[in-house]
VOGU-3710 file (C-alpha; in Angstrom, 3 decimals, decimal comma):
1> xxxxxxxxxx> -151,178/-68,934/40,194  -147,643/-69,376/40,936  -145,862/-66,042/39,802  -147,868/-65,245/36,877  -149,631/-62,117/38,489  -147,817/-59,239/41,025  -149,594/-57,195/43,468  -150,318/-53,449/41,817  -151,323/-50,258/43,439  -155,426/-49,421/43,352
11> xxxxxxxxxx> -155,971/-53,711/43,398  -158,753/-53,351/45,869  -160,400/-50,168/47,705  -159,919/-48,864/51,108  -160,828/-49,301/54,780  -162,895/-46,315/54,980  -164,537/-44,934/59,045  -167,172/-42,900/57,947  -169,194/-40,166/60,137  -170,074/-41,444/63,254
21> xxxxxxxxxx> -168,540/-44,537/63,214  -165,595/-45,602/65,739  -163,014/-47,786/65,924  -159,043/-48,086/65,088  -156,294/-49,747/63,453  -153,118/-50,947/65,043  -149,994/-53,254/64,482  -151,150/-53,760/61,082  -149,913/-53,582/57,336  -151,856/-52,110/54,662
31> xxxxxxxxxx> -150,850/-52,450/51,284  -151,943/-52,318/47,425  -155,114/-50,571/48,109  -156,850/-47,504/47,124  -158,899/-47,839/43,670  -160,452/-44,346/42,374  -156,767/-43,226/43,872  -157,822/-43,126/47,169  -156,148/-43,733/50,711  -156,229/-46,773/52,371
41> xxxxxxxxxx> -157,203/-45,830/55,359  -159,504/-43,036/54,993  -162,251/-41,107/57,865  -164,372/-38,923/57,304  -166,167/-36,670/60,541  -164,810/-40,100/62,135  -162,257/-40,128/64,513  -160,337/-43,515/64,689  -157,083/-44,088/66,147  -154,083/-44,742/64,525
51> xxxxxxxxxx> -151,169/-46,127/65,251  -147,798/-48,494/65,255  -148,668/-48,712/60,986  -147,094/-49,665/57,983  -148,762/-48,311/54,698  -147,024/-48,641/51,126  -148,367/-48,854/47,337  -151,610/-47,112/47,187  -152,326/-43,323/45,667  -151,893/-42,327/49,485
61> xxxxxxxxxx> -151,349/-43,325/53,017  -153,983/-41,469/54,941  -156,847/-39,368/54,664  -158,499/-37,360/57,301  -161,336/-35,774/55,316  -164,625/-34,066/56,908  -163,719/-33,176/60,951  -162,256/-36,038/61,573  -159,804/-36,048/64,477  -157,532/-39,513/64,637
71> xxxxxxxxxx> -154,781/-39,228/67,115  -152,169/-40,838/64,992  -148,609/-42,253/65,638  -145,716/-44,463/64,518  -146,751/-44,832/61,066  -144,483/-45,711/58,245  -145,549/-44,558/54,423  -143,983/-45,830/51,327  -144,380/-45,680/47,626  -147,208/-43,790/47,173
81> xxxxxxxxxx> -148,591/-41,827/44,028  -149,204/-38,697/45,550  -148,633/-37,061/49,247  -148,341/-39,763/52,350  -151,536/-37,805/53,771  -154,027/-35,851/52,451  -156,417/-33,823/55,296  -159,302/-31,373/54,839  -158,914/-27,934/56,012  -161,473/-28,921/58,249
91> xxxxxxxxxx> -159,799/-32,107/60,142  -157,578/-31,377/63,047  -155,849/-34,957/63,614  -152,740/-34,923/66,005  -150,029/-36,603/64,260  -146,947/-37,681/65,705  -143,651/-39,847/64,451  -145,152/-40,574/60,583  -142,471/-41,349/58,303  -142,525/-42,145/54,384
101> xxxxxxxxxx> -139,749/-42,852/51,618  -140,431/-42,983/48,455  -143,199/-40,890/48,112  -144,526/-39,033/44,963  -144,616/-35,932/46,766  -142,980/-35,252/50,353  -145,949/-32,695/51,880  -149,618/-32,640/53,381  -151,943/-33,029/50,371  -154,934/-30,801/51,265
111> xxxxxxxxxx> -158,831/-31,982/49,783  -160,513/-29,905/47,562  -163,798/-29,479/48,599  -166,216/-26,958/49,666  -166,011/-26,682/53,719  -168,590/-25,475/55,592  -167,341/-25,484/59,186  -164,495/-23,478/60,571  -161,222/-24,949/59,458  -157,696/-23,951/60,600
121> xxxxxxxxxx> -154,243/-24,968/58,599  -152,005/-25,898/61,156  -148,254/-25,600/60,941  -146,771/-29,548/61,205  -144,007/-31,682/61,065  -143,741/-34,910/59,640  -141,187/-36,999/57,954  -138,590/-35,488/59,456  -139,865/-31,766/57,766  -140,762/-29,006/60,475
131> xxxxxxxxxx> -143,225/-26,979/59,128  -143,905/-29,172/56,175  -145,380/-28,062/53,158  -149,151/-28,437/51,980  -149,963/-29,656/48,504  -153,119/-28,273/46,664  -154,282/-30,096/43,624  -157,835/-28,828/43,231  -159,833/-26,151/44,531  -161,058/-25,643/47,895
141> xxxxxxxxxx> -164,007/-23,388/48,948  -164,420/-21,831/52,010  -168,293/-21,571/52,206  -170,864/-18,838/53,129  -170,416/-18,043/56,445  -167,352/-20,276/57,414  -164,107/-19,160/58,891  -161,091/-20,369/57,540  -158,002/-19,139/58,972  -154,103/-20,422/58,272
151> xxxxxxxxxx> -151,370/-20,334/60,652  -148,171/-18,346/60,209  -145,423/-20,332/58,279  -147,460/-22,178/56,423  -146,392/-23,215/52,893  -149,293/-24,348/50,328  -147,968/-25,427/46,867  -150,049/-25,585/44,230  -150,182/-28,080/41,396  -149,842/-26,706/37,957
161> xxxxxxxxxx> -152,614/-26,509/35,445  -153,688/-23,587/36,170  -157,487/-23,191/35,783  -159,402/-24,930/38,922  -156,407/-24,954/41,187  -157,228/-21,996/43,903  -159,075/-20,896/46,861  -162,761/-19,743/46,878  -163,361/-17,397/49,871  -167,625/-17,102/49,874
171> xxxxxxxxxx> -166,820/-16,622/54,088  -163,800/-15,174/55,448  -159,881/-16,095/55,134  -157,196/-14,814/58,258  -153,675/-15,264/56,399  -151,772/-13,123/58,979  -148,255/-14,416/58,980  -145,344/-12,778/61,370  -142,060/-11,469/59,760  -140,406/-14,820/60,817
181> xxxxxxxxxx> -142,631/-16,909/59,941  -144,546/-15,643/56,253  -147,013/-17,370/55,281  -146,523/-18,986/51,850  -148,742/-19,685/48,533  -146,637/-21,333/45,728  -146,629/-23,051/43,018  -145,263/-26,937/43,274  -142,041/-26,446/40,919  -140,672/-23,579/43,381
191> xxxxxxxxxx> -137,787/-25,309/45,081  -137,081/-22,352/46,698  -139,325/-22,362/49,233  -141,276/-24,634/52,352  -139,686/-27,818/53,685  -138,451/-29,640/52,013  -137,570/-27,227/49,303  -137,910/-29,731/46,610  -141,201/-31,081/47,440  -141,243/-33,299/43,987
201> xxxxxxxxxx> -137,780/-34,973/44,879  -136,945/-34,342/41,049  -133,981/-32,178/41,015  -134,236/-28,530/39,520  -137,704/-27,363/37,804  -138,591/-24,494/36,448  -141,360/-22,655/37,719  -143,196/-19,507/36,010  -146,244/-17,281/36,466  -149,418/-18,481/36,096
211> xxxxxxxxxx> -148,686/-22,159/36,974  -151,799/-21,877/39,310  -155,093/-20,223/39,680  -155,511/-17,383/42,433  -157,440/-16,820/46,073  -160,253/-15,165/45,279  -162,943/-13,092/47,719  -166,407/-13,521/46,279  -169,074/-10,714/46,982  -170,408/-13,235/49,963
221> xxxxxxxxxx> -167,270/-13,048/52,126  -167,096/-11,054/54,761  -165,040/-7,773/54,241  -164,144/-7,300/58,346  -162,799/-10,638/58,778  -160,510/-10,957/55,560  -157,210/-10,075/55,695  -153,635/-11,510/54,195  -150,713/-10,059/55,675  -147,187/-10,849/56,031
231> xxxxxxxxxx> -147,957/-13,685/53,275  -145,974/-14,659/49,655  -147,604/-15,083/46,689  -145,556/-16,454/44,117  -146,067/-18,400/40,127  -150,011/-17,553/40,180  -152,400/-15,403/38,222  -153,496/-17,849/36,076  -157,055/-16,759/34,199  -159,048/-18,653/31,837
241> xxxxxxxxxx> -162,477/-16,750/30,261  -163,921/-15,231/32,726  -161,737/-15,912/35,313  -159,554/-13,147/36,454  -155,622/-13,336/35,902  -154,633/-12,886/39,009  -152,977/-14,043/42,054  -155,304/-12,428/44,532  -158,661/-11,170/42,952  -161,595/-9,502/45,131
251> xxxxxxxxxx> -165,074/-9,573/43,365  -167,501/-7,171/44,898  -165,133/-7,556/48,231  -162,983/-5,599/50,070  -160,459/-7,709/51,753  -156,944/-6,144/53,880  -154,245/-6,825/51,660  -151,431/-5,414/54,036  -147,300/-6,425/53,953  -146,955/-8,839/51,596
261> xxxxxxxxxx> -144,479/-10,130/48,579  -145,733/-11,017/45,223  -143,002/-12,775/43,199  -143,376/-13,476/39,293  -147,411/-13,968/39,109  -148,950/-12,461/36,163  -151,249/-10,253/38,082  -150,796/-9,684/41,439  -154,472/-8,005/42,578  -157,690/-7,611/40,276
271> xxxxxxxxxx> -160,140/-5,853/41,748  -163,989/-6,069/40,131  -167,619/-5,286/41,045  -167,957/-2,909/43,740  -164,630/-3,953/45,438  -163,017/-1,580/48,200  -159,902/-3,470/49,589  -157,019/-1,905/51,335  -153,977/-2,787/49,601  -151,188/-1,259/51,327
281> xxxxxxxxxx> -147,371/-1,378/51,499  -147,051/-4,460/49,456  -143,948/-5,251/47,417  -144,111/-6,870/43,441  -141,313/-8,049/41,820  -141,607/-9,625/38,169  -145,135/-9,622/37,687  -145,404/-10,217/33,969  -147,777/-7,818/33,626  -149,386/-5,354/35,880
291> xxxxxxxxxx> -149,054/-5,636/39,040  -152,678/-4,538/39,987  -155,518/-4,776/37,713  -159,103/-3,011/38,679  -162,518/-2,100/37,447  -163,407/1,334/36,885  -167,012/0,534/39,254  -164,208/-0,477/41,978  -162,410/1,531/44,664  -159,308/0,264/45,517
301> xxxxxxxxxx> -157,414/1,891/47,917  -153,677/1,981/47,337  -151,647/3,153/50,144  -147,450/2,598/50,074  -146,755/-0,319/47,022  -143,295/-0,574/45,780  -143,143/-2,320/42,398  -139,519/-3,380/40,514  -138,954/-5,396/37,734  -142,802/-5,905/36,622
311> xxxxxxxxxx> -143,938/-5,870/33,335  -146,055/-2,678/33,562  -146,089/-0,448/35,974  -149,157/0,990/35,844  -152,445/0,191/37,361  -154,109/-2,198/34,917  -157,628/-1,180/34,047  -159,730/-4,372/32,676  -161,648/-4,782/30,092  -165,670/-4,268/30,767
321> xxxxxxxxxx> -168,801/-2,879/29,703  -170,105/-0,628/32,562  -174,030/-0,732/33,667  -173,929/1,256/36,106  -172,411/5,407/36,399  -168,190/5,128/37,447  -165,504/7,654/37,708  -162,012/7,366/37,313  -159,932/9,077/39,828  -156,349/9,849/40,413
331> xxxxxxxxxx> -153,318/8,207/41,775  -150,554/8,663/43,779  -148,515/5,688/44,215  -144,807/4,452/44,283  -143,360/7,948/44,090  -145,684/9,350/41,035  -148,640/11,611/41,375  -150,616/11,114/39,212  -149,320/7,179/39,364  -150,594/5,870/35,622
341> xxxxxxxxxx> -153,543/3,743/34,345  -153,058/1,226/31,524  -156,008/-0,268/29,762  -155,776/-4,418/29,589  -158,444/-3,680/26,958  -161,284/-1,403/26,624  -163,908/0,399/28,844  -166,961/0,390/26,911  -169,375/3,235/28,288  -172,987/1,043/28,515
351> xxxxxxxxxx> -175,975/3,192/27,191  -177,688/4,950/29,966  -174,226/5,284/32,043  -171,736/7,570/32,523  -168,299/7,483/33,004  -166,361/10,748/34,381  -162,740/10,802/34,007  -161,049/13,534/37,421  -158,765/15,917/36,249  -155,238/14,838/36,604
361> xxxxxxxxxx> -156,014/11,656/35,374  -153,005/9,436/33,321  -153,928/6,885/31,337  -150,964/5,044/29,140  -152,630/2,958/26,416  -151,559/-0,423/24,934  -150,191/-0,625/21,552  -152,658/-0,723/18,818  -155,709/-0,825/21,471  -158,815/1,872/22,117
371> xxxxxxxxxx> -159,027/2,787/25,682  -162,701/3,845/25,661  -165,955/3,146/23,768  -168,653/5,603/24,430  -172,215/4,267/23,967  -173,460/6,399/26,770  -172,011/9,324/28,303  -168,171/10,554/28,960  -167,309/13,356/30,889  -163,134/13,277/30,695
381> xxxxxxxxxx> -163,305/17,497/31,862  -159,270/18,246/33,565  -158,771/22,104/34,237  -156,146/24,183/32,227  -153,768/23,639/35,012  -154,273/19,754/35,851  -154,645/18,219/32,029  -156,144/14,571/31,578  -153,688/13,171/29,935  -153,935/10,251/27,611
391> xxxxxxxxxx> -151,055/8,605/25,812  -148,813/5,661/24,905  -147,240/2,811/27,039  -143,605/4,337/25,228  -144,127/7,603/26,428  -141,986/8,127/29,460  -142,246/11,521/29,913  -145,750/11,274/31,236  -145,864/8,703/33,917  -141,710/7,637/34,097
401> xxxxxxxxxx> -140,790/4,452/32,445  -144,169/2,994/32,583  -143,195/-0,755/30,097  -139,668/-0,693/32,490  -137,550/-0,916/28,978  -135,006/1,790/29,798  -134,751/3,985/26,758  -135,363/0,379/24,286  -138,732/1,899/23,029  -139,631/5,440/21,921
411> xxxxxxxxxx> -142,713/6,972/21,541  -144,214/7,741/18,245  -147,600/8,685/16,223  -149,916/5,532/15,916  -149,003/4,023/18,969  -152,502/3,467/19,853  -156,080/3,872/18,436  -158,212/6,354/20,418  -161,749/6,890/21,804  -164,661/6,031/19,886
421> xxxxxxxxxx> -168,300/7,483/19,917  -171,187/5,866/18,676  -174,539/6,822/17,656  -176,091/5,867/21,243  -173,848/9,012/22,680  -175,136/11,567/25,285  -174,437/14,115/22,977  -176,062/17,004/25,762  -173,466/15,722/28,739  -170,505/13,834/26,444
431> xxxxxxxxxx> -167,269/16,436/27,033  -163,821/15,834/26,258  -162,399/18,856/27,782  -158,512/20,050/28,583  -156,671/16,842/27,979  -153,465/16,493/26,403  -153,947/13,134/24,131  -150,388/12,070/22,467  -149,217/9,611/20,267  -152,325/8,184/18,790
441> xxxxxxxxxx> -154,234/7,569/15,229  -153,072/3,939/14,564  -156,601/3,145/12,437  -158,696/5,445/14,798  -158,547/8,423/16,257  -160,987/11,136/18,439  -163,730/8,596/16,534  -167,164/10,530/16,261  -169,834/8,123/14,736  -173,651/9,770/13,963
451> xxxxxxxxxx> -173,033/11,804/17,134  -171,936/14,944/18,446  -170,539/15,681/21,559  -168,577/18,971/22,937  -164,463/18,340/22,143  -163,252/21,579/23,841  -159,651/23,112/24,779  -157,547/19,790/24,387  -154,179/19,747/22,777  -153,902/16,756/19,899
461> xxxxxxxxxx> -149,593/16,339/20,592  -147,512/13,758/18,081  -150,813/12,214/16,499  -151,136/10,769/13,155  -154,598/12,105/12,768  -157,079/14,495/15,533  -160,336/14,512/14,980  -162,804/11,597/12,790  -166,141/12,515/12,184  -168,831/9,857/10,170
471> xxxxxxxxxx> -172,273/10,037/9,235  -174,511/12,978/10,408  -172,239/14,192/13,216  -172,406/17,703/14,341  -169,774/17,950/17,487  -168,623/21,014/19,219  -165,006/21,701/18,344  -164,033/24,273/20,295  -160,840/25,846/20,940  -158,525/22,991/20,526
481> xxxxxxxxxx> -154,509/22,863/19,351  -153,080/20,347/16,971  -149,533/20,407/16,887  -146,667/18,376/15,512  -149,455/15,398/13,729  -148,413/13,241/10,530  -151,248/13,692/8,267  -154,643/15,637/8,976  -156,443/17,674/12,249  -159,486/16,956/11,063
491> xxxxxxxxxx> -160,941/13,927/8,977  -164,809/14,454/7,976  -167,658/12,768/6,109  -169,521/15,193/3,487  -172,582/14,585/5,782  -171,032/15,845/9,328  -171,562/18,920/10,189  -169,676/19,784/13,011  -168,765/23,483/14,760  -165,808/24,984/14,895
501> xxxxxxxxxx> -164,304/27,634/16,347  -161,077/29,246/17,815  -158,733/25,778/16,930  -155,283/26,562/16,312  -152,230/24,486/14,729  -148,558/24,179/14,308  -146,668/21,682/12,601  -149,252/20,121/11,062  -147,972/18,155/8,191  -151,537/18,630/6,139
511> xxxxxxxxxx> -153,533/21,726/7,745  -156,855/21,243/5,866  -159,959/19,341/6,433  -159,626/15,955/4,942  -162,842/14,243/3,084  -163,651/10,738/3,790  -163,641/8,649/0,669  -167,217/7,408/0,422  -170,081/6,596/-1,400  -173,147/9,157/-0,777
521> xxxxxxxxxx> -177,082/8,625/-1,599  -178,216/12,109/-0,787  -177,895/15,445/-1,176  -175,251/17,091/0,279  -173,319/20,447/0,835  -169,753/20,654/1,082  -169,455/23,257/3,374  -167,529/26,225/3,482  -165,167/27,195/6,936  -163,892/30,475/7,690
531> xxxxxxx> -162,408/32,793/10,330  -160,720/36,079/10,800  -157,517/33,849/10,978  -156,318/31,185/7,879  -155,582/29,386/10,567  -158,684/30,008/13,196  -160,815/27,350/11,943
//
């Protein structure tokens, strides 16, 4: 047809060795291949050779998926799509002398897929690049029972997107770099980092956290023979539903996290289920948020971080309903003992469970949020000499400069809500006992719904309101000082009944009993409270 039609990338397929098969290509060009944006020459478990090649305008060059093995040399790659090569974490090829120009992204594109064989990730050269970088765009799972380990240097960068780009560890995962030679998990805009730097060939980007998913331990892998250490983590944490939004996340797993630098993700660890991973002597910088993130049913143990810069520095608790018993224990961490707790959202109590709260205990709430709702039973019991303390993110006298602001926010009444009790309430085991609770009342309060549990020798400190009873609640109030609060110590339906005795105040804008404004279709007594002191209620 003359000139009427030119040759286009994807024209026609591939020349694909598939398992078993045998065989190679030699002194040959390949060209405007690779429909479905495949490779044009692609094996699979196959094992061709390879050599004395020119490849140019398909998706990619190569692919050495499966276990295949090609010894491959002198190859020339131009204009492709994507990476030159793409190879499984399973194939072990020995490549020599491949060159490319004009490629759409100068590094080893690596398959996502679920491997079920041992793989390694070898440190290579190519295109003049020593130690070139790897280029993830998908997600690769290391199955049940496979080993999957990564040698040091290694740089993976990961498209952006976010949700599906990450690595599934249901076996186990060795990331042990050296101090020379870290071992590197990116996302694709950094510049800063593998070989070349600029992996794109598109002049400066901009890279942020969350511009990729996370490498996550699933309850299947096994504990003894996962470890990252001496590794980077840097741009991840991205979470979608139910996905955690994280860089590293262990669910039900207990992976050695040892020696390693997170860099702007927006979690760097989340730790779920059962989970009981070491995570020791790590440095995060400029994590947007909190720099670990945990369940209450987990047991993290946190030996020697260093945080600067983060968002919050704080240990992140997540937002979950518990179904089975959990207890919150201290910190010490980064200088601070107790180190603080910040709730991500709320720790609703299941019915039938019980969550116990150590003494010493700091938890610094969220603006405008309830850390805990109690459907079952809470036992939050410090001692008179080591309070629980709950408060705001803005209070840096409990906890240092937990929102790392400096002096640009102050503390004040209404920060945050409270804890809420339901009807469903242990009322025989439910104590909130010696804990200093600050700066809260923003809609809520101490919230006691058609319950009545034991609220004994706490100190209510800068609140807008103490104490909310509703409904038929008869609580234990016992004991208890309300100082320095904006309106009333104790809010109170007509039909709760509570208990009262030995409560003391000072500086209490309002010192009576307010009544809830509501509409009543019973009988009812308004009660009358006395003491020997006005003030003894």
């Amino acid at each position: 047809d003359g000139s009427i039609t030119s040759p286009n990338k994807q024209d026609w397929g591939k020349i694909q060795f598939r398992d078993g098969s045998s065989g190679s290509v030699s002194h040959a060009t390949v060209r405007f291949g690779g429909s479905s944006n495949a490779a044009l020459i692609a094996a699979t478990s196959a094992s061709p050779a390879l050599h004395d090649l020119i490849l140019s305008d398909a998706p990619y060059g190569l692919e050495q998926a499966g276990t295949a093995s090609s010894v491959i040399n002198n190859v020339n790659i131009a204009n492709t799509t994507y990476t030159p090569v793409r190879y499984s974490i399973s194939a072990d090829p020995t490549d020599t002398n491949i060159t490319f120009t004009n490629v759409g992204l100068r590094a080893i594109g690596i398959i996502p897929e679920t491997v079920g064989v041992d793989s390694v990730l070898r440190i290579r050269s190519m295109g003049g690049f020593d130690g070139i970088s790897y280029y993830l765009a998908g997600r690769v799972i290391v199955a049940e029972g496979a080993h999957f380990r990564i040698e040091p240097g290694v740089v993976t960068k990961v498209s952006t997107g976010g949700y599906g780009y990450d690595l599934i560890i249901q076996g186990s995962l060795q990331s042990v770099g050296t101090p020379d030679s870290l071992i590197v998990f990116t996302g694709i805009y950094d510049d800063s980092r593998g070989n070349p730097g600029d992996t794109a060939d598109d002049g400066a980007n901009s890279p942020a956290a969350s511009q990729w998913g996370h490498i996550k331990f699933e309850p299947t892998s096994i504990d003894e023979d996962c470890r990252l250490e001496l590794c980077e983590f840097a741009y991840g944490g991205y979470g979608y539903g139910s996905e955690a939004p994280a860089v590293v996340w262990c669910n039900s797993a207990a992976a050695t996290i040892i020696n390693n630098n997170f860099e702007t993700n927006n979690i760097g660890v989340w730790t779920d289920g059962n989970s009981n991973p070491l995570i020791q002597d790590n440095t995060f910088f400029n994590q947007t948020s909190v720099c670990l993130a945990t369940s209450v049913l987990a047991n993290p143990q946190y030996v020697g971080n260093s945080f600067n810069q983060n968002g919050i520095h704080a240990v992140g608790l997540i937002n979950e309903t518990l179904s089975a018993d959990a207890t919150l224990e201290t910190i010490s961490m980064a200088g601070l003992d107790p180190y603080p707790y910040y709730n991500l959202g709320t720790t609703n109590v299941g019915p039938g469970t019980t969550l116990t709260i150590n003494p010493g205990v700091l938890i610094k709430a969220r603006d405008n949020s309830d850390i805990i709702n109690v459907n079952g039973t809470l036992i939050a019991v410090g001692t008179s000499e080591n309070n629980i303390v709950m408060t705001g993110i803005k209070d840096d006298s409990n906890g240092g400069d937990s929102n790392v602001d400096g002096s640009s926010s102050s503390p004040a009444a209404g920060n945050w809500r409270g804890i809420n009790f339901s009807e469903s309430t242990n009322d025989a085991d439910t104590q909130v006992a010696f804990c200093l609770l600050r700066f809260w009342g923003n809609d809520f309060r101490l919230d006691i719904d058609s319950c009545s549990p034991s609220i004994l020798s706490n100190e209510f400190d800068l609140c807008t309101y103490g104490i909310r009873m509703s409904n038929d609640s008869s609580p234990n109030i016992f004991n208890n000082h309300f100082q320095v609060l904006t309106w009333f110590p104790i809010q109170k339906s007509i039909l709760s009944t509570p208990n009262f005795l030995a409560n003391t105040l000072s500086n209490v804008n309002y010192p009576a009993i307010a009544i809830t404004c509501e509409s009543i279709g019973q009988d009812m007594t308004c009660l009358l409270y006395t003491s020997p002191s006005p003030r003894d209620c």
